[in-house]
N, C-alpha and C positions, 0 to 999 in steps of 0.2 A: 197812444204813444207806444214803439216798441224800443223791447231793452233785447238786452241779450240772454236774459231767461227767458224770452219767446223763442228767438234763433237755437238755444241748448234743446229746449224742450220737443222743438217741433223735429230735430236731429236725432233726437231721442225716440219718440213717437215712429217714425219712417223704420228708424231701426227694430224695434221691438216689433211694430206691428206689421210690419209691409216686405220682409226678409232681406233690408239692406244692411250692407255692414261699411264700413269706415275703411276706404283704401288712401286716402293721401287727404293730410291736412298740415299747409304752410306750418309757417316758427309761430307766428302770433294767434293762429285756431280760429281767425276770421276767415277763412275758406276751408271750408269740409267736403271732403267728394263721399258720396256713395256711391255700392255700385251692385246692383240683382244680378247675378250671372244668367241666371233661369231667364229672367224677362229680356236680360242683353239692355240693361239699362242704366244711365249715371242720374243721379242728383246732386246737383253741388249746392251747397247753402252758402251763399256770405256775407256776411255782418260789414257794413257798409260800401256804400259809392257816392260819389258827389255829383256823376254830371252821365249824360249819355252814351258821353264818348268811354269813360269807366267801364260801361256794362258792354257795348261794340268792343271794345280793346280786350278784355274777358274773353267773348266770344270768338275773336280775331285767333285769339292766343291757343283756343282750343282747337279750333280747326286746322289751324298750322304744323300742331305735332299731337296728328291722327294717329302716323306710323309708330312715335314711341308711345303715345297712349291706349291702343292696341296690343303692341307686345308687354307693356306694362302687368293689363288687364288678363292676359287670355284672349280676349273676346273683341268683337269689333261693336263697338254701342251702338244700336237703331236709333238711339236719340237723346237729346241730353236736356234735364230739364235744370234751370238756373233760379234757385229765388235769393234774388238781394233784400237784403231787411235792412230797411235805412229809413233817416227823416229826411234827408235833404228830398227837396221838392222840384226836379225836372221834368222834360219828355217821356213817358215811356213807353210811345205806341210805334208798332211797325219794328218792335224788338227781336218777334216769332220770328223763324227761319224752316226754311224747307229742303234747301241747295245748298253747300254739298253735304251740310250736316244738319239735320233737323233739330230747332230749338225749339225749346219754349220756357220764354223771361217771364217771368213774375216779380215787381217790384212789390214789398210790403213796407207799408209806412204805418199801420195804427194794427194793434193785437186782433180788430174786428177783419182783418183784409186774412186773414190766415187759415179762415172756413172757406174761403175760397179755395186753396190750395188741397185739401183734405181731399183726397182720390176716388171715398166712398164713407157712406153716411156712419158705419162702425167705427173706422179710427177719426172720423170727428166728434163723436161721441167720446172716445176715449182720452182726444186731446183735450177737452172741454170737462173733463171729473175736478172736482176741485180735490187737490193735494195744498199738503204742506210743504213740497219737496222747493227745495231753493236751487235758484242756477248752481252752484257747485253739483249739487245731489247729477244733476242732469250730467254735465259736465264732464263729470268725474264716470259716469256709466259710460258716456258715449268715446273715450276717449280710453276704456280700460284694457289694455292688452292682454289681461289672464284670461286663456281660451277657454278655460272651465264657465268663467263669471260669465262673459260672452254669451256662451250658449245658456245658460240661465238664464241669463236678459231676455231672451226670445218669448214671444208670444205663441202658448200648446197648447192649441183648441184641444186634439187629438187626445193629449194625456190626462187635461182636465175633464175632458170626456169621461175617458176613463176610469179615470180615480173617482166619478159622482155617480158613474154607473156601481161602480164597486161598493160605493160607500151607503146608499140608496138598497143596495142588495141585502146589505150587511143589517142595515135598521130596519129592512121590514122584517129577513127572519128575526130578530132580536123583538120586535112589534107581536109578532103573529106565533112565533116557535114558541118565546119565553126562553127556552133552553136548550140545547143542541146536544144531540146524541147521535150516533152513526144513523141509526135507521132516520132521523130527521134528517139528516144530509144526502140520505139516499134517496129520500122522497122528490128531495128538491134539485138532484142531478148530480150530485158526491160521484166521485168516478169509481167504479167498481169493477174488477177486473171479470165477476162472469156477468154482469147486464151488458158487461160491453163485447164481450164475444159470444155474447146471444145478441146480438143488431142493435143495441142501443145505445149506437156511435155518438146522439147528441150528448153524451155526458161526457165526449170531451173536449167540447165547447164550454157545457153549462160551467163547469166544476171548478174552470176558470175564474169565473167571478163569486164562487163561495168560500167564505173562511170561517173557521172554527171558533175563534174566540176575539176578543179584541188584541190581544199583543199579536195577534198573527195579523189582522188586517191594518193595524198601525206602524209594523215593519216594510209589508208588503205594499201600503199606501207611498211610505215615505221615499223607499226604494224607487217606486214609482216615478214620484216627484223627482227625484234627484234625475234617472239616468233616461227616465222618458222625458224630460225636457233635452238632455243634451243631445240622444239621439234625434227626438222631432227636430231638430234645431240643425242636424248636420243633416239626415238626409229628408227632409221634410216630413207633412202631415200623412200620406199615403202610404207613404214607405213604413211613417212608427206605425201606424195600427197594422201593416202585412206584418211587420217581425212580430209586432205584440202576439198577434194568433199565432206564426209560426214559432216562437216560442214556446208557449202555451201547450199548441198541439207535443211539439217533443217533449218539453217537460212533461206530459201525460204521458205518453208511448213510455218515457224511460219509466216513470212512476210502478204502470201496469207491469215493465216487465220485473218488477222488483218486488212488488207487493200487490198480491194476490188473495189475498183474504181479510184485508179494512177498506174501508171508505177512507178517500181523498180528493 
């Protein structure tokens, strides 16, 4: 049987994991559009239909007003995909479309028809964890207007990357050092202003991912979390790890040109 904690969830899921976000959704929140600008693509989700002329009439309605949902969007969609979640039991074959607008319907009727929809074997995984969260939980994410929360919501390969390389770094010298002193951090790539203009440029890479003590990688972790999710989230995953290094690198340059005689 499907409820509408399937329809929240699976709205939910698209969004966090797949980079769609929420551009129009009716008075009653049984039709939700999404829309990937990158991919140039919609997903509309709707919590019920009763018959086949329902889901044609849908599709009728869409195609009608290309022009104002074009200038709506920015973008002109490649293709629009439709999953109605419903029991009622009609037709539902010969729903795809190709002319003038390429669909593709999806009727779900039982929770097990919704691995079918799941794009790639990761965010079916994902949808499939078992949580405590209840349709509100879902609900109330997919529907949240504060741009900050928003970009939290999103799914940071990139930054959790990150943050396990960082944190991986931190416990083995903590494992292997025991204790941290300058000359230990210079063994292991501490940025130093004369190795580095004697050629030994990879220290300002390495000296990136070393910290001193724990309040400095607990700062620097959380800092992390906070504002490398919202970047990966505005300008994706390639783009946060390019500023992460160009970051990085300047913050060194400025370091080097201010202090000149410690490890950092």
């Amino acid at each position: 049987m499907i409820t509408e904690k399937h329809y929240w969830k699976c709205i939910y899921t698209w969004i966090k994991y797949l980079n769609y976000h929420v551009v129009h959704t009716n008075k009653d929140n049984d039709e939700i559009w999404l829309a990937n600008k990158k991919s140039e693509s919609i997903v509309i989700f709707k919590y019920g239909a009763n018959s086949t002329q329902d889901v044609r009439f849908d599709k009728t309605r869409i195609q009608e007003n290309q022009d104002n949902i074009i200038a709506f969007l920015g973008f002109k969609p490649k293709n629009y995909e439709l999953y109605i979640f419903t029991d009622k039991i009609f037709t539902d074959e010969n729903l795809n479309e190709t002319k003038p607008v390429k669909f593709k319907v999806k009727i779900i009727r039982e929770a097990e028809h919704i691995e079918r929809i799941m794009p790639n074997f990761f965010v079916k995984k994902m949808y499939n964890r078992t949580t405590k969260h209840t349709k509100s939980y879902y609900k109330q994410r997919t529907l949240n207007n504060n741009p900050i929360e928003k970009h939290m919501l999103k799914f940071a390969p990139v930054t959790y990357t990150l943050i396990a390389i960082n944190i991986i770094i931190w416990l083995a010298m903590t494992l292997f050092l025991n204790r941290f002193s300058d000359l230990k951090l210079l063994d292991v790539g501490g940025l130093v202003h004369f190795n580095v203009v004697h050629g030994e440029w990879y220290r300002l890479i390495t000296s990136m991912f070393l910290h001193y003590n724990f309040e400095h990688i607990l700062m620097n972790m959380l800092s992390l979390f906070i504002f490398g999710k919202i970047v990966e989230a505005i300008v994706g995953h390639w783009r946060m790890f390019v500023i992460y290094i160009v970051a990085g690198l300047f913050g060194n340059f400025a370091s080097l040109s201010f202090n000149t005689d410690t490890v950092s």
